[in-house]
C-alpha positions in Angstrom: 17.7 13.1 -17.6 19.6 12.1 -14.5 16.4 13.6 -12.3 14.1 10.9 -14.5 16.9 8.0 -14.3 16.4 8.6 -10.7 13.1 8.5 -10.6 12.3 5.4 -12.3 14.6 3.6 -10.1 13.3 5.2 -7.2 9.5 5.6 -7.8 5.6 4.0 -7.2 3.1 3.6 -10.6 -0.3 3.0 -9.6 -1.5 0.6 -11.9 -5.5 -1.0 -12.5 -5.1 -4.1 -12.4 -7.8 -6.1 -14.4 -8.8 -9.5 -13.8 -6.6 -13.0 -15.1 -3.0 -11.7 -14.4 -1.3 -12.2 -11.1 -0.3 -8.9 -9.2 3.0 -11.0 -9.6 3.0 -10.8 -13.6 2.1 -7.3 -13.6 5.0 -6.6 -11.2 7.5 -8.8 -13.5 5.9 -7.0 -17.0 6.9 -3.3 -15.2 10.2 -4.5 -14.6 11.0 -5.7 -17.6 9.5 -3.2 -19.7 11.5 -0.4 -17.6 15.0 -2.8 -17.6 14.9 -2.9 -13.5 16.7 -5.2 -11.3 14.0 -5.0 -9.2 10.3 -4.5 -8.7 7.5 -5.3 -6.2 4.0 -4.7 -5.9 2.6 -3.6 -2.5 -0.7 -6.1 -1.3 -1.2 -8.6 -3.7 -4.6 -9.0 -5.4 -6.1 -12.8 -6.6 -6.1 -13.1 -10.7 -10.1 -12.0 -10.4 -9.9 -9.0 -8.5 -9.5 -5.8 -10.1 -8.5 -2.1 -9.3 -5.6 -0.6 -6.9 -1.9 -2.0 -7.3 0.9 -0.1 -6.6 4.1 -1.2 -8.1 7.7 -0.3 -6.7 10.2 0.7 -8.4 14.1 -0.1 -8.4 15.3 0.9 -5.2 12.2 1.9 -3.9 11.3 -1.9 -3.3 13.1 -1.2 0.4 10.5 1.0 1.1 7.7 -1.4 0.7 7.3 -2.4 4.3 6.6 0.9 5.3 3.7 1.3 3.4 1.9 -2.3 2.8 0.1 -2.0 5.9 -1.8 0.8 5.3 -5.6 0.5 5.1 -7.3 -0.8 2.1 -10.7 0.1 0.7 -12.6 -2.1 -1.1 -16.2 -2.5 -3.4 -17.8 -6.1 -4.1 -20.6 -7.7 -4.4 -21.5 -10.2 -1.6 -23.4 -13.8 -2.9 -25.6 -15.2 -0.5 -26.4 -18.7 -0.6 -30.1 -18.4 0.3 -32.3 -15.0 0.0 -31.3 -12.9 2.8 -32.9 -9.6 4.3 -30.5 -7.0 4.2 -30.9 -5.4 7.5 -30.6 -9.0 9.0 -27.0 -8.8 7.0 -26.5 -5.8 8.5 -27.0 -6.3 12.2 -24.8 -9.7 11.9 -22.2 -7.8 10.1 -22.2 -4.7 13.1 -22.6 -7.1 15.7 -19.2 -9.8 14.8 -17.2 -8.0 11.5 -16.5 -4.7 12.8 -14.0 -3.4 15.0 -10.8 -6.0 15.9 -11.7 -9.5 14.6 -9.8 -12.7 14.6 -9.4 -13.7 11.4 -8.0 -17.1 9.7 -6.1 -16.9 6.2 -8.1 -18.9 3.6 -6.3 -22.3 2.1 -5.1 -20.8 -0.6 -3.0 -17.5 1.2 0.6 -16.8 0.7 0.7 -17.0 4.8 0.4 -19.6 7.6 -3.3 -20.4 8.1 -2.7 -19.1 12.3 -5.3 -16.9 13.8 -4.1 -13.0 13.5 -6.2 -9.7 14.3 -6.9 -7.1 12.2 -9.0 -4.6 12.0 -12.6 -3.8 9.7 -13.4 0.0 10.2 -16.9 -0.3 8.1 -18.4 -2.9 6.1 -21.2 -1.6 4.4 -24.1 -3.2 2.6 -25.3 -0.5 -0.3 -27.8 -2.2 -2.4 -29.4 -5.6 -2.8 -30.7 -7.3 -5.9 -34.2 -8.1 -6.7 -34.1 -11.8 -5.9 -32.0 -11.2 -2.1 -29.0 -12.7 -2.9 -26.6 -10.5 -4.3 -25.4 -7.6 -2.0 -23.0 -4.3 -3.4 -20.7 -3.7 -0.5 -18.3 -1.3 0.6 -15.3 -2.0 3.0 -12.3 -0.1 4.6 -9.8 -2.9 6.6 -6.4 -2.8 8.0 -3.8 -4.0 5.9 -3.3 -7.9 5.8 -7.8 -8.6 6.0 -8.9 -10.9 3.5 -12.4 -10.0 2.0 -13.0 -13.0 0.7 -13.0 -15.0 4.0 -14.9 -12.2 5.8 -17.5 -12.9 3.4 -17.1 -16.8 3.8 -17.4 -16.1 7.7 -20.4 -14.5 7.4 -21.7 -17.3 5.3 -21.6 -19.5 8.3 -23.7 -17.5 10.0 -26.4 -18.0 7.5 -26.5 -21.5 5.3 -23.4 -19.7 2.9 -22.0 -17.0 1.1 -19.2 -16.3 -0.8 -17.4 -13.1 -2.6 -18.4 -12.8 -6.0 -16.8 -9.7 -7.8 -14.0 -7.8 -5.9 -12.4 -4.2 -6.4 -9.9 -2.2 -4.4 -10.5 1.2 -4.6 -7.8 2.7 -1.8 -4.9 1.1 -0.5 -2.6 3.6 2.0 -1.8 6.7 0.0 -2.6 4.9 -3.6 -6.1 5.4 -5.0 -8.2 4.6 -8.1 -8.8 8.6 -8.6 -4.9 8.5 -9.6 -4.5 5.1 -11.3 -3.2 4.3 -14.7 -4.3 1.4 -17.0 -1.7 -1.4 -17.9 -2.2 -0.2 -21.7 -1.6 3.1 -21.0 2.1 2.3 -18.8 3.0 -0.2 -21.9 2.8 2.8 -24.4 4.4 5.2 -22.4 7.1 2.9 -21.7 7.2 1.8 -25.8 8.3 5.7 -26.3 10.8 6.0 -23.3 12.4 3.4 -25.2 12.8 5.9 -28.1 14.0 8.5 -26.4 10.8 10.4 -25.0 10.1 9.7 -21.4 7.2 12.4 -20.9 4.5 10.0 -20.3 6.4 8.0 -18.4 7.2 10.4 -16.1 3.8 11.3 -15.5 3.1 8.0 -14.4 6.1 7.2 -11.5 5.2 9.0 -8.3 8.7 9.9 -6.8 9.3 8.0 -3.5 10.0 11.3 -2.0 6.4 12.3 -2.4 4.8 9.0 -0.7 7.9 9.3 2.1 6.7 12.8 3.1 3.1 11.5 3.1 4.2 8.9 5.7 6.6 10.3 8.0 7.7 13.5 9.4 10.3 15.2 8.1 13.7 16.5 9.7 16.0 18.5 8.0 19.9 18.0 7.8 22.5 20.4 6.7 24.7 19.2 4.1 27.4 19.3 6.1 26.3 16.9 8.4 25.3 14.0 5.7 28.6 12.3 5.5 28.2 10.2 8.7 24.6 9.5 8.2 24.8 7.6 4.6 27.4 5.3 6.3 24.9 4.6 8.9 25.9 6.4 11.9 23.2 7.6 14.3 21.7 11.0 13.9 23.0 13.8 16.6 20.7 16.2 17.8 23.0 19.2 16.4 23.2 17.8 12.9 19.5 18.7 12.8 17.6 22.8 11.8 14.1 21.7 12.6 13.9 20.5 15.8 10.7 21.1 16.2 9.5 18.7 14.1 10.8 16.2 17.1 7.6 17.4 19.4 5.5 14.6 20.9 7.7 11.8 19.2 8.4 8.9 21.2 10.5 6.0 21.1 10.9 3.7 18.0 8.6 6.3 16.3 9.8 6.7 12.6 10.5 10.1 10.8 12.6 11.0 7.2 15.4 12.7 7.0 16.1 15.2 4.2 18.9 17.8 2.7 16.6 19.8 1.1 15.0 18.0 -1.2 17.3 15.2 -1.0 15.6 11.8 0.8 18.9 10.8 2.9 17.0 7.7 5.3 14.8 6.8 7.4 15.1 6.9 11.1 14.2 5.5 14.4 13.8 7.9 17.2 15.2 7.1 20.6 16.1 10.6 22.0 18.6 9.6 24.6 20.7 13.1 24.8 22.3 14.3 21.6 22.0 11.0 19.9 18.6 11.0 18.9 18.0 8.6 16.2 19.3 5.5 14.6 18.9 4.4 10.5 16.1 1.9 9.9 16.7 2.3 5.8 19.7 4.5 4.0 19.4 5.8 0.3 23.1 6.0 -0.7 
């Protein structure tokens, strides 16, 4: 029981979200279904886009910085204002969408409309409907990209175009292969709440799985813990793996576990036997 209580206040659901709600009302249903302080969903989708949201859970909102600018992998369908050829598409997409592009949040964004870069690694046209207008597409961006004004952009380029439909299919670690319906969380939540948390728990990913996923791991002897959950900075001889350390450099970040216990996350700086300093604490 204690091993679950942890869990749920220290976990990730990956939930499909459907179209209407708010990534924000999904977030604020978990919570309250699951009696948390606290939750937070990581990337927020618009009311009509569907498919990857992870949800944090408890505690584990802290982490969410870490892993919100991981890549995100998208399908949609691209409406063109005009019948285009899709090879023409294609060549105007290679030539200005791919690669580091400036990029201008639409009006309505949750951030200032200033120019920022970001990344497209592949935008890819798959099919094409009969009358030339609508365009199945494929994308993979860095964190932060917003389809819908790549598609808008384009439009420029060629009388108009907008984003029709919308799904993310990948975001970081989280994909649709391993997602859960909001139906499906609601009923195994119903039944935690009379005492049978089995389907619940096969929902919540722990935070120590994603954390081992992102960052190298050190090992600390138990011994040694005490001054790192106050904060102090890790010493090279509190550490049995050194190893790990290889080809790390400055302000790189890495985990730090007893075992299987998560203890914090660190900052490396390697300056003699002080090596790193805590960026986040569990304690």
């Amino acid at each position: 029981m204690e091993d679950f209580e942890r869990t749920v206040n220290f976990g990730f659901i990956n939930l499909d979200k459907s179209q209407g709600p708010t990534s924000f009302s999904i977030s604020s249903f978990v919570r309250r279904k699951l009696n948390l302080k606290k939750t937070s969903h990581l990337g927020t989708l618009d009311p009509k886009v569907t498919g990857v949201l992870p949800v944090a859970l408890g505690r584990a909102c802290k982490l969410t910085g870490y892993f919100m600018t991981h890549d995100k992998t998208y399908v949609g369908i691209l409406h063109t204002h005009k019948k285009q050829e899709i090879e023409n598409l294609k060549n105007l997409i290679n030539k200005n969408f791919i690669g580091k592009i400036e990029q201008i949040p639409p009006h309505k964004s949750a951030v200032a409309r200033k120019p920022r870069i970001r990344e497209v690694f592949f935008w890819n046209l798959l099919e094409e409907s009969e009358d030339g207008r609508n365009f199945l597409f494929e994308c993979k961006v860095e964190g932060g990209t917003y389809i819908r004004k790549l598609c808008s952009d384009l439009g420029e380029m060629i009388g108009g175009a907008h984003m029709d439909e919308l799904r993310r299919t990948a975001a970081g670690f989280f994909s649709e292969k391993e997602i859960h319906r909001l139906t499906e969380f609601d009923s195994a939540a119903k039944k935690m709440k009379s005492g049978d948390n089995s389907e619940l728990q096969k929902l919540i990913i722990p935070a120590e799985v994603l954390i081992k996923k992102r960052f190298p791991v050190i090992q600390v002897d138990k011994e040694h813990l005490r001054p790192l959950l106050i904060g102090k900075p890790l010493l090279r001889r509190y550490i049995s793996n050194e190893d790990s350390l290889k080809g790390m450099k400055e302000n790189d970040l890495f985990a730090i576990f007893s075992g299987d216990r998560f203890i914090e996350i660190a900052r490396f700086f390697g300056k003699g036997e002080f090596l790193a300093k805590s960026d986040y604490v569990y304690n």
